[in-house]
N, C-alpha and C positions, 0 to 999 in steps of 0.2 A: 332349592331352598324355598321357604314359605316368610312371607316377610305382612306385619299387622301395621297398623296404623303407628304400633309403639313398639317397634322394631324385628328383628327375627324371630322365629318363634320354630322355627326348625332346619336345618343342616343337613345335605345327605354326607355318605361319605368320601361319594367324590369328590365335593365342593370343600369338604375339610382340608383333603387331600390335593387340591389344587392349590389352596390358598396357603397352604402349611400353619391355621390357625385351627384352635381347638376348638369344642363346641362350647365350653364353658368362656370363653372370651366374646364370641360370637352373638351367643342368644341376647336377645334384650336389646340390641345394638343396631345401627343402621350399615350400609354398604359402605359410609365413608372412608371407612378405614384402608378400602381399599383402593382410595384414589392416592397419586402422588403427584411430582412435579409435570410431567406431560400426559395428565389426564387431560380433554378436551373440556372445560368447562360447558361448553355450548350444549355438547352431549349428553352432561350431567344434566341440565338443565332440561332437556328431554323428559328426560327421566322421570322428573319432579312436577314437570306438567301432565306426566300421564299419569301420577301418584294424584292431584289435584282434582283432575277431570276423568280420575278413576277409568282410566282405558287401557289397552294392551300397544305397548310399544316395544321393538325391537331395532336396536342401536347396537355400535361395535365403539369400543373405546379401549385404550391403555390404562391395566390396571395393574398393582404391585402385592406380591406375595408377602409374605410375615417378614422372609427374611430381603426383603425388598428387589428380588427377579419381577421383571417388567415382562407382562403378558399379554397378548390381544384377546381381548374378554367379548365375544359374539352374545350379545343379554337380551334377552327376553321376558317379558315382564306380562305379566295377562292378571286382572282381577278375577277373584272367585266370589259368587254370592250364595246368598244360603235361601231357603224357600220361601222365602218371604221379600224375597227381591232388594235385600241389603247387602252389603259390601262383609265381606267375610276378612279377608284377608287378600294380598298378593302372590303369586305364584312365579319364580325368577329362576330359567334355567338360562345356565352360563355354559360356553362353550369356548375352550382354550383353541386359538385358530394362529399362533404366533406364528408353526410351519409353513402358513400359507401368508404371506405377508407379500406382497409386491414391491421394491425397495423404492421404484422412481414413485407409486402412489402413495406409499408409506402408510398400507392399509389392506385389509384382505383381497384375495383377486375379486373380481368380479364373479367367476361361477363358485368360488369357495362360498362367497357370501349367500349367493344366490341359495346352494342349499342346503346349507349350513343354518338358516337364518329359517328353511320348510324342519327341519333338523327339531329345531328348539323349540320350534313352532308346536308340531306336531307332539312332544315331549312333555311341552305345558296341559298340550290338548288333554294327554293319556292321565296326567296328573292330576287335574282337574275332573275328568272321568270318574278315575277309580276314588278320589276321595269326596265323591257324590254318591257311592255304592253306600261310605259310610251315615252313621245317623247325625241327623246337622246338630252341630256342636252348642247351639242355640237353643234347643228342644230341651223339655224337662222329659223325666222319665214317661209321665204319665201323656203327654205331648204325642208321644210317638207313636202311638195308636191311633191319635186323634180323628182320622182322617176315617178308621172302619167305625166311627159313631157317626157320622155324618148321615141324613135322611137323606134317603133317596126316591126323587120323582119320578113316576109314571112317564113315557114318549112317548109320539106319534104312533109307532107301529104298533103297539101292543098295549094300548094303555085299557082297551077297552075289553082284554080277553080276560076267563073266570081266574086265573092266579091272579092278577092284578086287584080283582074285583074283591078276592079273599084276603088281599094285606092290604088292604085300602079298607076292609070291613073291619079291620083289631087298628086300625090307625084313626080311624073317625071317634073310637069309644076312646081316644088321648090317650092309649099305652103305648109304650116304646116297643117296638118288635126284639125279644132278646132268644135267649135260647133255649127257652119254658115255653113258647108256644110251637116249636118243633118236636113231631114223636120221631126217633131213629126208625129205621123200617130197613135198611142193611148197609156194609160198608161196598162203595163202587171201585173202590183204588187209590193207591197212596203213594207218596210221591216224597221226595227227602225233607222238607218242611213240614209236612203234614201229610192230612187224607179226606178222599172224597168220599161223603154219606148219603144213600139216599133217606130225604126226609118228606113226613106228609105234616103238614101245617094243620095244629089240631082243629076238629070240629068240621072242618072245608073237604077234607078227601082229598085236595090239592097235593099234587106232587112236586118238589122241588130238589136240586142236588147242591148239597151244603160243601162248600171246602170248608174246613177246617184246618189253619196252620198254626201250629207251637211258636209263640213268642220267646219263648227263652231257647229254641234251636234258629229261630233268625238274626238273633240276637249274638249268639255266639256264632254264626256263621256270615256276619255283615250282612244279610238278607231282608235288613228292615225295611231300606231304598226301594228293594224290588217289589216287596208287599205293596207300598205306598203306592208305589208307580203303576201298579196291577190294576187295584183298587181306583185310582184314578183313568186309566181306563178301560174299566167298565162301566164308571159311567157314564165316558162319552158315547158308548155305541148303542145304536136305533140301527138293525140291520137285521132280515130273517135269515139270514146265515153266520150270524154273531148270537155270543148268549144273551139274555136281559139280565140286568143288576136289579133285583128286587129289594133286597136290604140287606146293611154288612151290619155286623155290633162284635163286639171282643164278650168273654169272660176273663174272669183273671188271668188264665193260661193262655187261651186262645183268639186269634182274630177270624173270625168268618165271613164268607159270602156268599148269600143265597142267592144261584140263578137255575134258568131253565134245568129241565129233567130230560136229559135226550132218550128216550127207552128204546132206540135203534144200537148205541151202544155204541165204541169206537168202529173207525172204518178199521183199524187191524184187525179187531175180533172177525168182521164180517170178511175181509179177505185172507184171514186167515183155515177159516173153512172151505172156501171153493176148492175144487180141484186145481191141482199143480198150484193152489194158494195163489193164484192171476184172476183180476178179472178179465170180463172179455171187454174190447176193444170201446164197444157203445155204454157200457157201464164204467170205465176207464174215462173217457169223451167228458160222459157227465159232470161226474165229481170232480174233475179236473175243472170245470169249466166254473163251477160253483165256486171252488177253490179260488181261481182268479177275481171271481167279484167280489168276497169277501177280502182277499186281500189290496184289490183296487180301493175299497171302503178304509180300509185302515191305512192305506197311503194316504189316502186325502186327508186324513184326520193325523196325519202328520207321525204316524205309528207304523216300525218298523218289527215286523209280527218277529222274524230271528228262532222260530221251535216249531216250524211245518214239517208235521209226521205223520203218520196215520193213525198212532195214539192220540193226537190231539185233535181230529174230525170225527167229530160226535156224529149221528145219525139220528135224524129226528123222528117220529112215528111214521112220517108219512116218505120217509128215502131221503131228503133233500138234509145237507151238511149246516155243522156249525162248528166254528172255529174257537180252540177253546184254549184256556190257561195262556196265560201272558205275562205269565212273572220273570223272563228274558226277554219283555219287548223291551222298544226304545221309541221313547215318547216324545218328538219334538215339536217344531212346525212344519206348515206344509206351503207351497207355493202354485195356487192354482191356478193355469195359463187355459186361453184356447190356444190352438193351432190351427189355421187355417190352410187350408190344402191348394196348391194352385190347381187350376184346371187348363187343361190345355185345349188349343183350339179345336181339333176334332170331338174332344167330351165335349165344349159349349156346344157345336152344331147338332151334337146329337142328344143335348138337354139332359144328357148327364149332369145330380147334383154328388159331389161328393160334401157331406157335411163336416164343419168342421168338426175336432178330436177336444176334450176336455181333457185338459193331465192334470194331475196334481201329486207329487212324489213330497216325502218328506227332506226338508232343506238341510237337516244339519248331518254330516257322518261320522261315524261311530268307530272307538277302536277297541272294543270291549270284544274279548276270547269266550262267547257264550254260543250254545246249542247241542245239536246230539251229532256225536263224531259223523255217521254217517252222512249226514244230511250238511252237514257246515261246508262252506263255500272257501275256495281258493285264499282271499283275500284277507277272510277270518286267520284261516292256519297264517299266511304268515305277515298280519298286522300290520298291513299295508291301509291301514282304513275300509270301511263298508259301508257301500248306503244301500237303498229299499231294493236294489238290485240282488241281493244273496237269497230275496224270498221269492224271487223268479229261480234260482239255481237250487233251490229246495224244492220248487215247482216241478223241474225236469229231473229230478229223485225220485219223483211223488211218483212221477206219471212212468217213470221206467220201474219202480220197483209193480206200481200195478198191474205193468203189464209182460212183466216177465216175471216176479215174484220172490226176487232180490234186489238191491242195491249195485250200482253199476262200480264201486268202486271199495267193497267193503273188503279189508285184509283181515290178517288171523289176529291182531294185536290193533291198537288206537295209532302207533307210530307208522305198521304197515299201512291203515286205513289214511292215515294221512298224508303221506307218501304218494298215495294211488291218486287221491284226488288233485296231488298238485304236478302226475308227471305220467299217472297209466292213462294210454287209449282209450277212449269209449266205444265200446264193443256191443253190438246188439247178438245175440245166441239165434243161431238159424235155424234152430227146432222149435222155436216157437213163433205164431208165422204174427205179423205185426205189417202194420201199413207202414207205406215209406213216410205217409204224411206225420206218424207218430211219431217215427227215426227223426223225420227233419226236424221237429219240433223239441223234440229232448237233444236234437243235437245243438241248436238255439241256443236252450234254454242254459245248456252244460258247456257253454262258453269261458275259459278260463281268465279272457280280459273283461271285468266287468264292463267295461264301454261297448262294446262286441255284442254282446248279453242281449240277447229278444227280450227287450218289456225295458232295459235300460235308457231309452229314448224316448221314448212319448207311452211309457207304461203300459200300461192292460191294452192297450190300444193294439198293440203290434202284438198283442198274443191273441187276442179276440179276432182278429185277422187273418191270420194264421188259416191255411186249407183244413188242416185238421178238426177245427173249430168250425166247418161249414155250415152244419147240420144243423147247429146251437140257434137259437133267435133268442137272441140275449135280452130283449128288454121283455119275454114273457120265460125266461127259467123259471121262476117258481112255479110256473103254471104248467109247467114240463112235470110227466109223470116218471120219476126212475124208473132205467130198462131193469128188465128183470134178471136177479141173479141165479147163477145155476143153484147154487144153493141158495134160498130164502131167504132172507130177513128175518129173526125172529127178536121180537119186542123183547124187553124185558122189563120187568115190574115188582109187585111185592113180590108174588110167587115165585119168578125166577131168581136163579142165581148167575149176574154175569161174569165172563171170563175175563179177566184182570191181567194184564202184562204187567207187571215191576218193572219201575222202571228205570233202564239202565242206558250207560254210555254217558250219561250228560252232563257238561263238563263247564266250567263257572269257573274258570281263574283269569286274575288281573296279574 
């Protein structure tokens, strides 16, 4: 049930169904009705103090049905706010616990409460969730866009290179950047909201890749939340293995974002042409490692990336990746600690420093059914909650399908593929010859208990660490030349025409 300041305001049909009251009796109305002679006043009072001081509380008390059956009512109460950091409504799920009643305590057992009480909890969590997917109820139509008019500033890393120089030169003459100073030059790929364009920014010769999404297909498919949330971050990131947010703006139909132009093209085009479609082992090493610092980056910034595939690693002109579309992240905060390592007496005498570890993982977890079958993590399938931990187990997808040139767990249908990844062995093929230090690292990474999970403890840390990463000298990668593939690299530009995957499997229910 959802309950306002000025009483109910929605009913599921369990709660109808427990209480044997209608919805029309219900709406408009507060909980009273269902207190009786041995409701706990003190309890009620609870209640009303976290209605006051607007917080989530969780109490058990004796409450009475329509036709006056006396029930042990486990309640959970949590506020919901809307984007602007005001009080929306309450959110109260009830749990009938009468079978579990202890008679000498005259109250739920002890372990019934216990998780009964994560039960409700958890309940409120998924509900509050998915009616954040929706458009905040507060927002006028024209509101809801509001966020792709927003200007956007130049960063540190790039502020000073010639695209920047070229929308910085239509913004000092006080025009708005809209969608008249972009020429089309061809379409890159398209995706169930919309589609990606390449455009040159007239007059500059500037290259840039426009998404383009249909407002009336986000609209009719709840997808407004995810636009917003996209949009929001891309402009937190400053990162050369992230895109740059140049500028967003809507037309009537559509909302856009201009960033970067990868003319390397997805890593699946490019491993899709090598032989037996693998790369080799030091081109594998690479992009793999690349991979983890961009998603170390978006840990810290409190962003759980949730769609690491090879469609979505762009290739930049010069080899080195970028991490792209984020309209299935999750945007929270983030808590960033050191850790400091002890050392033991032998390392001090021999002037070993070990320096301490910086983490930073995003705080809040998530129970949202989003990403591409292949690639989605144990925990997702079966909604047990996820935190930044499932983009380490998309990690060890990443780096076995690269190096054997499938998916370790794909079936013939989404139910067999799911299936496989909550109960088939992981299997490496002895015809294709792979280091152990690869195996042991996708065997990590493909850990089914996310606590277990390499990189679930002190993050990038214990994957940068890792033997298979030896090679890597992490604070000079960009300065790392990618190894060379057997097959080449080839750019793409006006002249070319690149190869586009459709794309498929990916799967968005609440």
């Amino acid at each position: 049930m959802e309950l306002s300041l000025f009483g109910q305001i929605f009913a599921s049909d369990s709660f109808l169904e427990l209480t044997e009251y209608t919805r029309e009796e219900i709406l408009g109305r507060n909980c009273r009705f269902l207190q009786g002679s041995e409701t706990d006043q003190t309890t009620v009072d609870k209640i009303r103090e976290a209605i006051r001081e607007q917080k989530e509380v969780t109490v058990q008390l004796i409450n009475y049905t329509k036709s006056g059956k006396k029930f042990w009512n486990l309640f959970h109460l949590q506020p919901m706010w809307d984007q602007k950091g005001e009080l929306q409504y309450f959110i109260g799920v009830q749990l009938d616990g009468s079978d579990h009643v202890e008679p000498l305590r005259n109250r739920l057992s002890e372990n019934t409460e216990i998780q009964s009480a994560k039960l409700v909890k958890a309940t409120a969590g998924n509900v509050d969730e998915a009616v954040r997917e929706l458009p905040d109820a507060n927002l006028r139509p024209e509101d809801l866009w509001a966020m792709h008019s927003l200007s956007v500033s130049p960063k540190p890393h790039k502020r000073n290179n010639s695209s920047w120089r070229a929308i910085e030169k239509i913004i000092e003459t006080g025009e708005k950047i809209s969608l008249k100073h972009f020429k089309p030059v061809k379409p890159l790929g398209c995706g169930d909201t919309g589609s990606v364009h390449l455009v040159e920014l007239q007059g500059s010769g500037e290259l840039f890749a426009m998404k383009a999404m249909d407002k009336s297909v986000m609209l009719n498919r709840n997808k407004v939340h995810r636009a917003i949330i996209e949009r929001e971050i891309y402009s937190l990131l400053d990162h050369p293995f992230l895109p740059t947010l140049y500028t967003s703006f809507q037309t009537p139909t559509h909302v856009c974002l201009i960033t970067d132009f990868c003319p390397g093209g997805e890593l699946f085009a490019a491993l899709d042409k090598q032989p037996l479609k693998i790369f080799r082992e030091d081109s594998a090493r690479f992009y793999a490692a690349e991979v983890v610092i961009g998603l170390e980056y978006l840990h810290c910034l409190g962003i759980i990336y949730r769609d690491l595939k090879p469609e979505n690693i762009l290739l930049q002109a010069d080899g080195h990746v970028v991490l792209t579309d984020f309209d299935l992240s999750f945007l929270t905060s983030s808590k960033p600690h050191v850790i400091k390592h002890s050392t033991s007496l032998k390392r001090r005498r021999s002037q070993e420093f070990m320096p301490p570890s910086f983490v930073s993982d995003p705080s809040t977890p998530s129970n949202s059914f989003v990403g591409t079958e292949e690639y989605i993590a144990p925990e997702v399938i079966t909604g047990a909650g996820h935190t930044s931990a499932i983009d380490w187990w998309a990690l060890g997808i990443l780096l076995y399908e690269m190096l054997y040139g499938r998916t370790p767990f794909r079936g013939k249908n989404r139910k067999k593929t799911f299936y496989n990844i909550l109960h088939k062995d992981l299997t490496f093929p002895s015809s294709i010859p792979v280091s152990l230090e690869a195996k042991q690292l996708i065997h990590g990474l493909l850990q089914r208990d996310p606590s277990s999970r390499i990189g679930s403890n002190t993050g990038a840390n214990d994957i940068k660490e890792h033997p298979f990463f030896e090679d890597i000298y992490w604070p000079l990668i960009r300065c790392m030349s990618p190894p060379e593939l057997d097959v080449p690299l080839k750019l793409i530009g006006k002249e070319s025409q690149p190869k586009v995957k459709p794309e498929e499997g990916v799967i968005d229910t609440f």
